[in-house]
Every structure is written in structure tokens, then in C-alpha cells.
MIMAR-951430 format. One line per 4 residues: number of its first residue (from 0); for each residue z, y, x of C-alpha. Coordinates in Angstrom, 2 decimals, decimal comma, padded with zeros to 5 digits. Example, Ala and Ser with C-alpha at 12.3 -4.5 7.8 and 13.67 -1.06 7.14 Angstrom:
% residues 2
0) 007,80 -004,50 012,30 ~ 007,14 -001,06 013,67
END
This chain:
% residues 551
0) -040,07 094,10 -011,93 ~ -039,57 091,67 -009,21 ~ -040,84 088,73 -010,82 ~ -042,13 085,34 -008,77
4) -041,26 087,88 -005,68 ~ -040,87 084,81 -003,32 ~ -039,55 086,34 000,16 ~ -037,35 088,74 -001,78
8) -033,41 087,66 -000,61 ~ -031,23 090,58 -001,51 ~ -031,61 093,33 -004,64 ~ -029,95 096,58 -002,56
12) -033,12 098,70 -003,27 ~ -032,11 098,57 -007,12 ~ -029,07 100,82 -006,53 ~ -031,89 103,73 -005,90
16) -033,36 103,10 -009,66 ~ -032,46 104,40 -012,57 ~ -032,30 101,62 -015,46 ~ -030,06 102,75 -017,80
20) -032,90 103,12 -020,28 ~ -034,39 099,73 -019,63 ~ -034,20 097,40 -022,95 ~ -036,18 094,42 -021,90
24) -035,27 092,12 -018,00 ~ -036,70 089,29 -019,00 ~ -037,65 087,53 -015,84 ~ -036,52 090,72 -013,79
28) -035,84 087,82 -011,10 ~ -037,32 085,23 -012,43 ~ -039,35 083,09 -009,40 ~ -037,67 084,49 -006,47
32) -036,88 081,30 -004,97 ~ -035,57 083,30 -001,31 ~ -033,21 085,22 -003,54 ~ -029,36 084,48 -002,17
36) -026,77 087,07 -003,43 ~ -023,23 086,77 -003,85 ~ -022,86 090,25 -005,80 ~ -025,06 091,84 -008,37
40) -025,13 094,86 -010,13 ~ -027,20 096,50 -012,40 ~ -026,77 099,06 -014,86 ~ -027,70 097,59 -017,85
44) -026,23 099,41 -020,52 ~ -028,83 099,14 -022,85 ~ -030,56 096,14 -022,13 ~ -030,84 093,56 -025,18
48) -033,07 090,52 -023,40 ~ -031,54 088,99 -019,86 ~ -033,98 085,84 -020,47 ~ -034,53 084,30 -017,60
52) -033,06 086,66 -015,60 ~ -032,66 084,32 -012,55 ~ -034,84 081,89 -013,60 ~ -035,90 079,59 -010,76
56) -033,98 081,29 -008,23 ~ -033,83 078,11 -006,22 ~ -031,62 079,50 -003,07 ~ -029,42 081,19 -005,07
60) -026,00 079,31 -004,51 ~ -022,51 081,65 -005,15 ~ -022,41 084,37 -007,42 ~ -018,75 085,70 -007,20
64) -019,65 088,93 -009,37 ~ -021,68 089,46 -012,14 ~ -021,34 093,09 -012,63 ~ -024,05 093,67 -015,73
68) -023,04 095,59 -018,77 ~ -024,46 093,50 -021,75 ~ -022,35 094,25 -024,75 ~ -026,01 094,91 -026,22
72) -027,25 091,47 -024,94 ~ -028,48 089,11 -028,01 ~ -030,04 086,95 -025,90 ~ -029,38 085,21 -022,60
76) -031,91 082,47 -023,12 ~ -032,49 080,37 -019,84 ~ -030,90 083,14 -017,61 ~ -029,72 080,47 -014,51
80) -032,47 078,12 -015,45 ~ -033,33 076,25 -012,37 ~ -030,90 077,67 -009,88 ~ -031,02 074,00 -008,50
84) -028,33 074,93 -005,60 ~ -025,95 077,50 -007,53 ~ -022,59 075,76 -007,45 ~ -020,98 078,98 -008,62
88) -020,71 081,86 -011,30 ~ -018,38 083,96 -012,24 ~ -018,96 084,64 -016,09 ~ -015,15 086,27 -016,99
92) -017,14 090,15 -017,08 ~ -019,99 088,97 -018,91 ~ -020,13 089,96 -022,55 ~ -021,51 087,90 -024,84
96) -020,30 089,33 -028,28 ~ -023,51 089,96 -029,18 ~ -025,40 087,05 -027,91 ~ -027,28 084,69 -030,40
100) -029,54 083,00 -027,82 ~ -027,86 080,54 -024,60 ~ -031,17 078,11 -025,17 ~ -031,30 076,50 -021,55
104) -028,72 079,27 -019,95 ~ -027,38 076,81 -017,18 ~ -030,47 073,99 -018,06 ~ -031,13 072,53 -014,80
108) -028,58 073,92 -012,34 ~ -027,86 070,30 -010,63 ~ -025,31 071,92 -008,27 ~ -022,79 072,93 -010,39
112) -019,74 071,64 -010,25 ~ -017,18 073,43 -012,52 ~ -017,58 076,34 -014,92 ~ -014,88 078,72 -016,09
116) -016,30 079,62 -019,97 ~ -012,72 081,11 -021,41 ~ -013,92 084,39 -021,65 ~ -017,38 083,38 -023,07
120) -017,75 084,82 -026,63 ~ -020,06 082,78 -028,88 ~ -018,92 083,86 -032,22 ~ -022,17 084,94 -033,14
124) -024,49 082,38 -031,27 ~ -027,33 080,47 -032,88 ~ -029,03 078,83 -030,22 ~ -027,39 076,77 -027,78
128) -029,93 074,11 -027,18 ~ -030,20 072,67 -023,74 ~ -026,97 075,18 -022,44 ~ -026,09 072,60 -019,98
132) -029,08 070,43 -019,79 ~ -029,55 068,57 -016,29 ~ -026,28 069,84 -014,62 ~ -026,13 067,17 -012,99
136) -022,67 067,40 -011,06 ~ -020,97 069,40 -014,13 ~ -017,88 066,86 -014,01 ~ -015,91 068,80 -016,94
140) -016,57 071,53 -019,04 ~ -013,69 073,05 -021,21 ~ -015,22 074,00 -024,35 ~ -011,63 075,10 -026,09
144) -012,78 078,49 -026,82 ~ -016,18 078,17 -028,35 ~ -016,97 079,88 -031,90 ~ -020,15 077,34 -033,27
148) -019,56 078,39 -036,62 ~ -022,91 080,23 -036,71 ~ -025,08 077,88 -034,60 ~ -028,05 076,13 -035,84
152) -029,32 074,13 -032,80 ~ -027,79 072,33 -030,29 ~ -030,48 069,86 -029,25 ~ -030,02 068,54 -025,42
156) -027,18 070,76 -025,29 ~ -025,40 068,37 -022,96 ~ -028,43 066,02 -021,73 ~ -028,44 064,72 -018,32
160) -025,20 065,71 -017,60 ~ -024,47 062,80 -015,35 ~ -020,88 063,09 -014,62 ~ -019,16 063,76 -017,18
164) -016,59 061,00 -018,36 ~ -014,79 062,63 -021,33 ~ -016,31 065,36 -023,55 ~ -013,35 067,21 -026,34
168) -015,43 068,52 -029,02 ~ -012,50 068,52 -031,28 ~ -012,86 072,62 -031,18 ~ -016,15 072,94 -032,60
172) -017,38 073,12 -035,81 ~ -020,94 072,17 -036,49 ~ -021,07 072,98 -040,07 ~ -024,13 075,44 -039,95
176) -026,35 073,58 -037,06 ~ -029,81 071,62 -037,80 ~ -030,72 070,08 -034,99 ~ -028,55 067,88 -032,82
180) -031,53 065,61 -031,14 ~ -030,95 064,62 -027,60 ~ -027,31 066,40 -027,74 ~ -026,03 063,59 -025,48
184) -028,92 061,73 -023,93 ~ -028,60 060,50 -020,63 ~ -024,92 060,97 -019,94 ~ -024,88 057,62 -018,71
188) -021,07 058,02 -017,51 ~ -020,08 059,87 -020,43 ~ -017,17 056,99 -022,01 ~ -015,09 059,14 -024,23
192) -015,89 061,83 -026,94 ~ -013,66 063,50 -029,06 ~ -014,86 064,89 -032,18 ~ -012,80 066,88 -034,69
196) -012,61 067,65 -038,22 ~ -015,20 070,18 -038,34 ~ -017,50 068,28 -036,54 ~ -019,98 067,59 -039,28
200) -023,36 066,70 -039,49 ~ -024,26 067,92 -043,20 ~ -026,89 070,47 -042,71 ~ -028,38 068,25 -039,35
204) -031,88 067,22 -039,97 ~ -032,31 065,55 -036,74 ~ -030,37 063,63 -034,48 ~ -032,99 061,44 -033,02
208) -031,87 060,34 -028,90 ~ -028,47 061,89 -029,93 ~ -026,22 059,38 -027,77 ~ -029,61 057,54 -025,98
212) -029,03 056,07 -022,66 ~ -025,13 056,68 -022,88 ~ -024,38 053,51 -021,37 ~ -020,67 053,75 -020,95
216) -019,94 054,29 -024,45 ~ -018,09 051,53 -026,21 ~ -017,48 053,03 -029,85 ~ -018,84 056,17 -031,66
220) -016,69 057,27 -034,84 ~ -016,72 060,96 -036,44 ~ -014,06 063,14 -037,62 ~ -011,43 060,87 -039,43
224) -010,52 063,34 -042,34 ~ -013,37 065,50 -043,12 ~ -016,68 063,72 -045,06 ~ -019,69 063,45 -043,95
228) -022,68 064,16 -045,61 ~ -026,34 062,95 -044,17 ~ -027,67 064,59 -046,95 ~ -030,66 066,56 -044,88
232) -030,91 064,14 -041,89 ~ -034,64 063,05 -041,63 ~ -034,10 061,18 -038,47 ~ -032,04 058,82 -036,63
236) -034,88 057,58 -034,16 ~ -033,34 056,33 -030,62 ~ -030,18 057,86 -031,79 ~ -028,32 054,63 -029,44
240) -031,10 053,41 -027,87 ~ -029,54 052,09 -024,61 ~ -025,74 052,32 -025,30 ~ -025,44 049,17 -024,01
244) -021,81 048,98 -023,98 ~ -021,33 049,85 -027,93 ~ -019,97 047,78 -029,71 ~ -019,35 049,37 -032,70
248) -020,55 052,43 -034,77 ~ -018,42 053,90 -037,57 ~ -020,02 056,71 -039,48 ~ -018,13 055,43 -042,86
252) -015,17 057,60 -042,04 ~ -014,19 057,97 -046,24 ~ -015,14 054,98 -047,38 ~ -014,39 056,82 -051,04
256) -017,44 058,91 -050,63 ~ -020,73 058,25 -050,61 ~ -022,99 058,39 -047,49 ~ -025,84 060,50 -048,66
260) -029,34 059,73 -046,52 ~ -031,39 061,14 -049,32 ~ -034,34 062,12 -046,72 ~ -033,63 059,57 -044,15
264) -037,32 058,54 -043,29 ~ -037,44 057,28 -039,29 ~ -034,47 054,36 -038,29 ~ -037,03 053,78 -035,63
268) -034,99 052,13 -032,15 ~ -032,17 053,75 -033,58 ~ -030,10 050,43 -032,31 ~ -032,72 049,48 -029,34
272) -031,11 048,03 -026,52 ~ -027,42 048,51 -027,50 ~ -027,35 044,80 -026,05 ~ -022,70 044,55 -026,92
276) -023,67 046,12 -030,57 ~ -021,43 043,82 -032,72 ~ -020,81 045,89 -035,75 ~ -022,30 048,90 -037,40
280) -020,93 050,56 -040,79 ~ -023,29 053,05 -042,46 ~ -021,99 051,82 -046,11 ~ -022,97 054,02 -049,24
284) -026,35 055,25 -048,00 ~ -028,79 056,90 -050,82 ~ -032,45 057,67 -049,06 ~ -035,09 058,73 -051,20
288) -037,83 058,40 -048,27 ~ -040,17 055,62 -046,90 ~ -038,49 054,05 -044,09 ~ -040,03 053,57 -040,67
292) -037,47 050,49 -038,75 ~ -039,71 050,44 -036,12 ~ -037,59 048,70 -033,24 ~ -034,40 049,03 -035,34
296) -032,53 046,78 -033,43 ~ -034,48 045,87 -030,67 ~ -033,15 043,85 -028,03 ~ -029,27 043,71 -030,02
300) -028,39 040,44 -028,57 ~ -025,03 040,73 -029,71 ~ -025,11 041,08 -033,21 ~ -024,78 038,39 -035,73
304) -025,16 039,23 -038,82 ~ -027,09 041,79 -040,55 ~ -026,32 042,69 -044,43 ~ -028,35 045,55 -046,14
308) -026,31 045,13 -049,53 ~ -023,55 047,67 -048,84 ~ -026,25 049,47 -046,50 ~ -028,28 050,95 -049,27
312) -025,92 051,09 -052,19 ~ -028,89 052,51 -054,51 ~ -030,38 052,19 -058,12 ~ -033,43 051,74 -056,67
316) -034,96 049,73 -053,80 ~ -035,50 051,62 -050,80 ~ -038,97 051,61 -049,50 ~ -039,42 050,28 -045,69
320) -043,26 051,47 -044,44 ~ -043,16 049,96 -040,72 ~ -040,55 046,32 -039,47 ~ -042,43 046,31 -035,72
324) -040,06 045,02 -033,33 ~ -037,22 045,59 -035,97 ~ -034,95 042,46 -034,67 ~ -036,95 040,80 -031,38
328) -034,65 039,88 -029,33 ~ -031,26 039,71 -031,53 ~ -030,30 036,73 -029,98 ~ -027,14 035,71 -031,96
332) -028,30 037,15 -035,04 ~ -028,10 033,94 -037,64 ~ -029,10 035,43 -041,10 ~ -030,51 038,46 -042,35
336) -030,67 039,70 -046,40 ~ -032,86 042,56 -047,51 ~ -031,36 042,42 -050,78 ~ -031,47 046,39 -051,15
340) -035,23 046,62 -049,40 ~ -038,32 046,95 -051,05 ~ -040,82 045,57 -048,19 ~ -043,99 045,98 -050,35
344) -045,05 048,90 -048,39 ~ -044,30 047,86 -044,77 ~ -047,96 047,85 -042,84 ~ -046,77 046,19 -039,59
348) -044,56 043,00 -039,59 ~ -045,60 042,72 -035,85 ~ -042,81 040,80 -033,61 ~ -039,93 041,64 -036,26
352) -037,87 038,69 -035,65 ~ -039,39 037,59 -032,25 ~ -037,13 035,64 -029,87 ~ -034,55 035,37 -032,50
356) -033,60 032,02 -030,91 ~ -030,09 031,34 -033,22 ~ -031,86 032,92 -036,50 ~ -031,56 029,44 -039,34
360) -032,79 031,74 -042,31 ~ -034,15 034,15 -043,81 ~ -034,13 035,36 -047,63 ~ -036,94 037,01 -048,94
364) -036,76 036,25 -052,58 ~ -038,26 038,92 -054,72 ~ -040,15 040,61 -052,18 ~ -043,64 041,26 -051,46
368) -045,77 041,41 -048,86 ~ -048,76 043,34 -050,72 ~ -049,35 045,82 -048,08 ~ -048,83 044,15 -044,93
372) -051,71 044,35 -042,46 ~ -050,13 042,72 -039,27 ~ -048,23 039,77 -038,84 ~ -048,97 038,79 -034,87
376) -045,76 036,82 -033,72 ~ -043,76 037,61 -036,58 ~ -041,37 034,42 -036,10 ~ -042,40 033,42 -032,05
380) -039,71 031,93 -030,69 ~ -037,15 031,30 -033,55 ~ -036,35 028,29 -031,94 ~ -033,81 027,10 -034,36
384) -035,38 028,27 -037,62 ~ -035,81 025,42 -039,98 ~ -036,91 026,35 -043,71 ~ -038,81 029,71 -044,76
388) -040,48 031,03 -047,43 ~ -042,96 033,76 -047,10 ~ -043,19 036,41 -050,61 ~ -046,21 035,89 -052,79
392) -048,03 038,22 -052,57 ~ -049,57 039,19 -048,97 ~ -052,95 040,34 -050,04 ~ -054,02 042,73 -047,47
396) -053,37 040,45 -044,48 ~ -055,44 040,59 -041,62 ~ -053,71 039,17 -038,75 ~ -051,33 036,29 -038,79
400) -051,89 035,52 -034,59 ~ -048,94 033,41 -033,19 ~ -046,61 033,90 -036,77 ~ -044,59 030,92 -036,00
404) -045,16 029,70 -032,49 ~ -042,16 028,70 -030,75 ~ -040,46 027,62 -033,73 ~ -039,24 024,02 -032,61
408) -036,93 023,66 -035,69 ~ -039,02 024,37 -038,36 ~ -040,29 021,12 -040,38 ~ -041,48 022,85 -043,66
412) -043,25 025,97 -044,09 ~ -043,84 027,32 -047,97 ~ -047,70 029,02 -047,29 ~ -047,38 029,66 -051,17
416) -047,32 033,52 -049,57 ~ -050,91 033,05 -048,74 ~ -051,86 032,56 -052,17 ~ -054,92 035,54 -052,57
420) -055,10 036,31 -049,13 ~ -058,19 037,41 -048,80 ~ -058,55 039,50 -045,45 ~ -057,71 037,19 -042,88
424) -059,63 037,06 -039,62 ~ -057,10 035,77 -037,06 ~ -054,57 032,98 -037,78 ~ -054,89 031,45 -034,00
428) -051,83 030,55 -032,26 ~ -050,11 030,59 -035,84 ~ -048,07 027,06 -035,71 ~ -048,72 026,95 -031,81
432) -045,84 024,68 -030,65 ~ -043,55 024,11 -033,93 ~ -042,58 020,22 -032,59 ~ -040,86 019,33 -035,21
436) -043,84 020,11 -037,79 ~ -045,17 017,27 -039,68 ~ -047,41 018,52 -042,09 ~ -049,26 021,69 -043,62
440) -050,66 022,05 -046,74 ~ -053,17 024,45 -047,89 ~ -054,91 022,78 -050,49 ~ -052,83 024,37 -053,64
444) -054,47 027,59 -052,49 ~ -056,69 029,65 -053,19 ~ -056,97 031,37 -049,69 ~ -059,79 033,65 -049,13
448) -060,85 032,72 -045,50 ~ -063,97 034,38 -045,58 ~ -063,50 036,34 -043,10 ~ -061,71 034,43 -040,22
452) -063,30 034,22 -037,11 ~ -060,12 033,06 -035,15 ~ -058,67 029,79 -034,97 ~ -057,55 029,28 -031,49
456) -054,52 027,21 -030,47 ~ -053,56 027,22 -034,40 ~ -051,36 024,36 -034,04 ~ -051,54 023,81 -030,45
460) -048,34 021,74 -028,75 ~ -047,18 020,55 -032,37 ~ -046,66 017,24 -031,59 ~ -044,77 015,48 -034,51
464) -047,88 016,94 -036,56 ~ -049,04 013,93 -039,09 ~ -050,79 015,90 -041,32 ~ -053,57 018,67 -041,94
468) -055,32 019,48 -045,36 ~ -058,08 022,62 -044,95 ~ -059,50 022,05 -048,25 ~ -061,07 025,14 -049,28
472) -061,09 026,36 -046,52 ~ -064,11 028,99 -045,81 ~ -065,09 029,12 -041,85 ~ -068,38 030,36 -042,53
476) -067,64 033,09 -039,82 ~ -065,48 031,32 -037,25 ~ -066,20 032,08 -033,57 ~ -063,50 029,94 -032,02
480) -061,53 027,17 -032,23 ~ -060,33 026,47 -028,96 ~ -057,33 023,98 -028,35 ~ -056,91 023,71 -032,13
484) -055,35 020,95 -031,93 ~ -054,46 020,49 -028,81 ~ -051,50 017,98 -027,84 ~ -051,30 016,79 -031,52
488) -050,29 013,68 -030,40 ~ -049,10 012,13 -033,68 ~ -052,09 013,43 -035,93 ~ -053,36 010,64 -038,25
492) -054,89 012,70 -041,04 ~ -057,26 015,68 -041,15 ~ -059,12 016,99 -043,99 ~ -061,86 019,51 -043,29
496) -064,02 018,56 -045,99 ~ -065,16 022,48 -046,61 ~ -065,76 023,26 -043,35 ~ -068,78 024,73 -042,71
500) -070,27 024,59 -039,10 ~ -073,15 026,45 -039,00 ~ -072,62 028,89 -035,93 ~ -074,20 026,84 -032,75
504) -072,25 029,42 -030,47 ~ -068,83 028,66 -031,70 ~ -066,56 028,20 -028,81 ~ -064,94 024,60 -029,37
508) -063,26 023,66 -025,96 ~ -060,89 021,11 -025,78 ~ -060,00 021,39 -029,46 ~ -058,63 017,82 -030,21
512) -057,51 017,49 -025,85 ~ -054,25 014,99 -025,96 ~ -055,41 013,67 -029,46 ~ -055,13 010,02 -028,98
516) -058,58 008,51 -029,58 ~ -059,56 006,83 -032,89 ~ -056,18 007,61 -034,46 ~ -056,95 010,02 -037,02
520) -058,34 010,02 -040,76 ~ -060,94 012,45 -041,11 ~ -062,25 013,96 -044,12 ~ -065,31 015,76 -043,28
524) -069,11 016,05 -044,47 ~ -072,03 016,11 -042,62 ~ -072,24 018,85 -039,70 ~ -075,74 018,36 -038,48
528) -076,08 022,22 -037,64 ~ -073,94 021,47 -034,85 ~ -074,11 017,88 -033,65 ~ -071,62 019,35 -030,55
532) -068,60 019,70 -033,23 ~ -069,04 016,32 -034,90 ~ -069,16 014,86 -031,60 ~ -065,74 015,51 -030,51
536) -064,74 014,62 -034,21 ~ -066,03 010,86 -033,74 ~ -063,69 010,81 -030,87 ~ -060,40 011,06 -032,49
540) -061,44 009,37 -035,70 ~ -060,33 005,90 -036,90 ~ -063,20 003,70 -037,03 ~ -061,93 001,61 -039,29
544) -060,68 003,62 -042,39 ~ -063,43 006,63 -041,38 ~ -066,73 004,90 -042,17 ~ -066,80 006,41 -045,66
548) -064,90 009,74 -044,82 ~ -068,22 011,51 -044,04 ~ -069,10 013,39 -046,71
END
């Protein structure tokens, strides 16, 4: 009727109209951003959709009666969305028995202050996503006489709600709602929640960004009586992300029962940034689904330890699809066991324990690598990781840039993983400034390196290096080999035998720079296609045991 009616300020003219027989207001208001009226009244007894009612209503600012007769009313969906300067409503005439909808009812009113809701009937309520999204100013909101028993969504029902410090949830009961994502995200003051018995999560499929950005949070534990049951949650992505005053997360509240996470598929950044995180307990979990850990526990520089054993209590091996990012960053993190995992499906091993600078070991026995594509930085910057050994099988490699660079501990790497590799095209950076490496052995291999074209930097900066033995190794298709060996100071022995050097474009700069001159033993044969290459060879090689080491 008046809808996006911009210079319209006061609704007088309605008293003239009959609407008694109207069923449908959606957006009777909606738009009129001149609007400013401290009374309204309509007759509305029939009326069953207020949607959006005063949607947008941007200069609307005290409402001191609501005079509407909606005892007919099922849904009030968005109905003060956007009244960015409304500080006040009175609700204690409005009806809601009937209501199901309150999706986005105050969602965006950042001028609200305080909200009287005791005479707010939501017994029969499904919806109640977003109610008080982006009330930014709401300081409390008294929640003691909500009925949830019938709601199925609640997602972003509190989000950006700024100023909040303590939320008592203790009255509701969440035993028929779905979908919880985003319920608290962004309450970055939000320090204290209460949560009662009947706050349950068994029927929630999602409760992805559920806490996110809460940064004044410093422990998260559900009902202490009542079960829970995680039986139908499919995701936990960014359900913490950015707590970063949590310390600790308890959702093991009967440790006699188990946790079920039968369709638990995405634990993506569920942890990210939670930078105090010193303990989580999730013991007991069942989950049927691949797992994506995608960030996991990103930036966690608190946490220590890291034991999947009483995580996955399971007769089979849960299946993890993506480990990208899983741990970079977890600075005090010393050990890690994937005891319950079964990594022979994860794709992208991409960063996963990057900058894990007190990290001494790692166990891996029984795994497999079989289906890992990416490998880029894997290990870069474990400075204090000494011994590791990679699974057998990692068949499907393709890129293994920068695995270990930065790992000044490590003296002895196991490459028995490599064994049938037979897709890798970029290994450069791979031992790029491991100092305390001596040698590296890939002659007990049968490493398909047919299709590498990337050697770059591969052990550039490792100087405590002795030792080097490429034998059969293919570089039929290499197109660099930059700073190979760059800094190797303590090199004495190279064997590069079944190189093959037959690409006059290669890009070779500076590949033995800081190699002391006539030092090192090389094994090589003849490389006449590319006089260049063998040039820089006769450099670094010792003239007196390398007259017969051409080949």
C-alpha cells in the first residue's frame, strides 16, 4: 500500500480505510525511510502476514504503542528490519500466539538498547533465525519466557550483537531446532553463557561460525546433566574461529555416553585462531563421513598436545579427505598421533604443520599417503623437528615445493615414502635450509621423476650437507635448477650419474653459488648437449679424485 513511499512521515490517512478484510501487509511500510511515528494503529483483525511491515523505516525511532490486532498473525518475519535509529518498542499488546515466523524481526536495528519480551508468546514459533541480528547496542535481553520447544532454526539469532556480556539460555530448550550456524558470531564482548539442561544439540545439523569471533569467551561447556547427541551434525566449520581467549572446550559433558558424530563431514577452522586454546574434549566421537580438517587448528599457538585416540573412539578408521593448514602455526604443539585417522584419502597436505616451531615428532606408522596430490610446505619451519618418516605409499604426488624448508633440526629424513612416486613435477625448495642435514639418499628408490620440471633451491642454505646420491634419477624434463645447491658449503659428494641434460634452455643460475671450489666428488657422465651445465660442474669438482668420475 505504501511501500518504498519515501517522504511519507505519519500514517493518519489510514484511519479513513477500511482494512478489516485485509489478510496480507507485507511491506505495507516497508521503504519509507521519512516515516517517524510514535503511535500506530491499524485494524488488523484478520491479517495473517506483518512481514516486513516496517522494514527499512530508517527514521523511525520510538514506538510507544503498537496497537495491531494479530492474534491471526503466523508470521512476523523481518517486521523492524532495518529501523537503524528505533531505540524503542513497545511489544506487551502484540500477540504472537500464533506466530511461527520472527526470521530477522529486530535484524539490524543498531539503536536498540533494551527490549521488554515478557509478554512475547513463542510457543508455537519455528523460525527465529537472525531475531536479533546486528542490534548492535542490545546490552541485555531477558529471554526467561521463551517457549523454543517447536523451533527448528535459530541461525544468527544473536549475531553481531556487540554488547552483550552475559547471555542466560538456561530457559530454552533446543530439542527440535536444525540449524544453529552463526547463532553467536561476532559477539565479540559476549564472556558468559549459560546454557541449561534442555539445551541440546541432537537434531542440529549445522553449527558452523556458531561462537566465531567471540573473543571474550574463555570456556564453552553444555548442559551438565542432560546428553548430548551430535548424531545429525554435518558441520562444525569456524564453529571458534577467533575465540581467542578460549581456553578450553568441553562438549564431553557424560563422559558415560558416547559422543555420536555419525555425519560429521567439515572440522574445517573449527579451532582457527583460538590463539589461548589449551584443551579441547570431544571424547567418544563415531563419524561415518569423509572428513574435511581444513585449517583445523590454525594459528592454536597455545596448544600442546594433540591426541586423536580418545577423539575417534571407532571400529573403523575415520577417513580425513583435506589436512590444508590443519596445524600451521601451533606453536607449542610438540607431538601429534593420528592413531584413529585413516589419511589415505586426504588430497591436500598443503602447510599442515607449517611454523610448528616446538613440533620434535610425528607418528605416522600405518598410514598412507596414496591419494595425496599436494604437499607444498608441508613441514616449513619446524625448526626443531629432528627424525620423520613419511608413509609408503604416496603415489599420486605431484607437488612436494618447500616440504621441509626451515627445518634446522632435522638430520635424517626416511624418503622410503617416495618409493613409486611417479607424478612428481615440483620438488624445489624441498630441503631448502635444513642446516643440520648431512646427507640424502635416493638411490634405494625407485622414484618415477619423469615428470619433474622443478628443482629450484632443492637444498638451498643446507650447509652441513656432505652428501647427495640422484641415482636414478630421470630429469629428462627439467626446466630449472636454480640455486640447487646453493650455500652447500660442506658438500664433498654428488652423484648425478643419470642425469640427463638435454634441454639447452634449462635455467641453471647460480646452482652450486657458495660451493667451495674443487671440493666435491662428482659422479656424472658426459653432458655434451649442454657444455653450459658441465661447466659450472668442473668448478666445484675435486680434481684430484674426479678424473675418472666422468662417465
Amino acid at each position: 500500500m505504501c511501500y518504498n513511499c519515501k517522504s511519507l512521515e505519519n500514517i493518519d490517512f489510514l484511519n479513513d480505510i477500511d482494512t478489516t478484510n485485509i489478510l496480507n501487509m507485507t511491506s505495507i511500510f516497508a521503504e519509507c525511510s521519512s516515516l517517524n511515528i510514535e503511535k500506530i494503529s491499524i485494524k488488523t483483525t484478520k491479517v495473517k502476514d506483518i512481514s516486513k511491515m516496517f522494514y527499512n523505516c530508517a527514521n523511525l525511532t520510538y514506538i510507544n504503542t503498537l496497537d495491531l490486532i494479530t492474534s491471526e498473525v503466523t508470521s512476523f518475519s523481518s517486521m523492524f528490519e532495518g529501523c537503524e535509529n528505533l531505540t524503542y518498542v513497545n511489544l506487551l499488546k502484540l500477540d504472537t500466539s500464533k506466530a511461527i515466523n520472527f526470521q530477522n524481526f529486530f535484524s539490524g536495528c543498531i539503536s536498540l538498547t533494551s527490549i521488554d519480551l515478557s509478554n512475547f508468546n513463542t510457543e508455537k514459533a519455528i523460525d527465529m533465525s537472525s531475531f536479533f541480528d546486528n542490534c548492535q547496542n542490545l546490552e541485555n535481553i531477558d529471554l526467561s519466557h521463551f517457549v523454543t520447544n517447536n523451533v527448528k532454526d535459530m541461525s544468527g539469532m544473536f549475531s553481531n550483537c556487540n554488547k552483550i556480556k552475559t547471555l542466560d539460555l538456561s530457559n530454552l530448550n533446543t530439542e527440535n531446532v536444525e540449524e544453529m550456524e552463526e547463532l553467536f558470531l561476532n559477539c565479540n564482548n559476549l564472556e558468559n553463557i549459560i546454557f541449561g539442561n534442555n539445551f541440546v544439540l541432537n537434531k542440529v545439523k549445522d553449527i558452523s561460525y556458531m561462537f566465531a569471533n567471540c573473543e571474550n569467551l574463555t570456556e564453552i561447556k553444555l548442559g551438565k546433566d542432560k546428553p548430548n547427541s551430535f548424531e545429525n551434525l554435518i558441520s562444525i566449520q569456524s564453529i571458534f574461529y577467533g575465540c581467542t581467549k578460549l581456553k578450553k572446550v568441553d562438549f564431553n559433558n557424560d563422559k558415560a555416553n558416547y559422543q555420536t558424530f555419525s555425519q560429521l563431514s567439515d572440522l574445517s577452522s573449527a579451532f582457527a585462531d583460538c590463539i589461548n586454546l589449551e584443551e579441547f574434549i570431544m571424547s567418544n566421537v563415531n563419524t561415518e563421513k569423509n572428513l574435511t580438517m581444513e585449517n583445523t587448528f590454525f594459528n592454536c599457538y597455545s596448544l600442546k598436545h594433540i591426541d586423536f585416540t580418545p577423539f575417534f573412539n571407532v571400529k573403523e578408521l575415520t577417513l580425513v579427505s583435506n589436512m590444508h593448514r590443519t596445524f600451521k602455526n601451533c606453536l607449542n604443539l610438540t607431538n601429534v598421533s593420528f592413531s584413529f585417522l585413516d589419511l589415505s584419502e586426504v588430497f591436500d597436505f598443503t602447510e599442515t604443520f607449517y611454523g610448528c616451531i616446538s613440533l620434535t615428532s610425528i607418528d605416522f606408522e600405518k598410514q598412507s599417503f596414496s591419494n595425496a596430490y599436494y604437499m607444498d610446505k608441508m613441514f616449513y619451519g619446524c625448526t626443531n623437528l629432528e627424525n620423520i618418516s613419511l608413509p609408503f605409499n604416496m603415489g599420486s604426488l605431484i607437488h612436494a615445493k618447500n616440504l621441509f624448508e626451515g627445518c634446522k633440526s632435522l638430520k635424517n629424513i626416511d624418503l622410503f615414502g617416495f618409493q613409486n612416486s611417479h607424478s612428481l613435477m615440483d620438488i624445489s625448495g624441498m630441503f631448502k635450509n635444513c642446516s643440520s642435514l648431512e646427507e640424502v639418499k635416493f638411490e634405494n628408490l625407485e622414484m618415477q621423476t619423469k615428470y619433474l620440471i622443478n628443482m629450484d633451491e632443492m637444498f638451498y642454505g643446507c650447509t652441513n650437507l656432505k652428501s647427495v646420491n640422484f641415482l636414478y634419477f630421470d630429469t629428462d624434463r627439467i626446466k630449472s635448477m636454480e640455486r640447487m645447491f646453493y650455500d652447500c658449503t660442506s658438500l664433498n659428494f654428488l652423484n648425478i650419474t643419470t642425469f640427463e641434460i638435454k634441454d639447452n634452455t634449462i635455467k641453471f643460475k647460480e646452482i652450486f653459488n657458495g660451493v667451495p671450489q674443487n671440493q666435491v666428488n662428482v659422479l656424472y657422465k658426459n653432458l655434451s648437449f649442454f657444455d653450459e651445465f658441465e661447466k659450472e660442474i668442473d668448478i666445484i669438482s675435486n680434481k684430484n679424485n674426479n678424473d675418472d668420475n666422468k662417465i
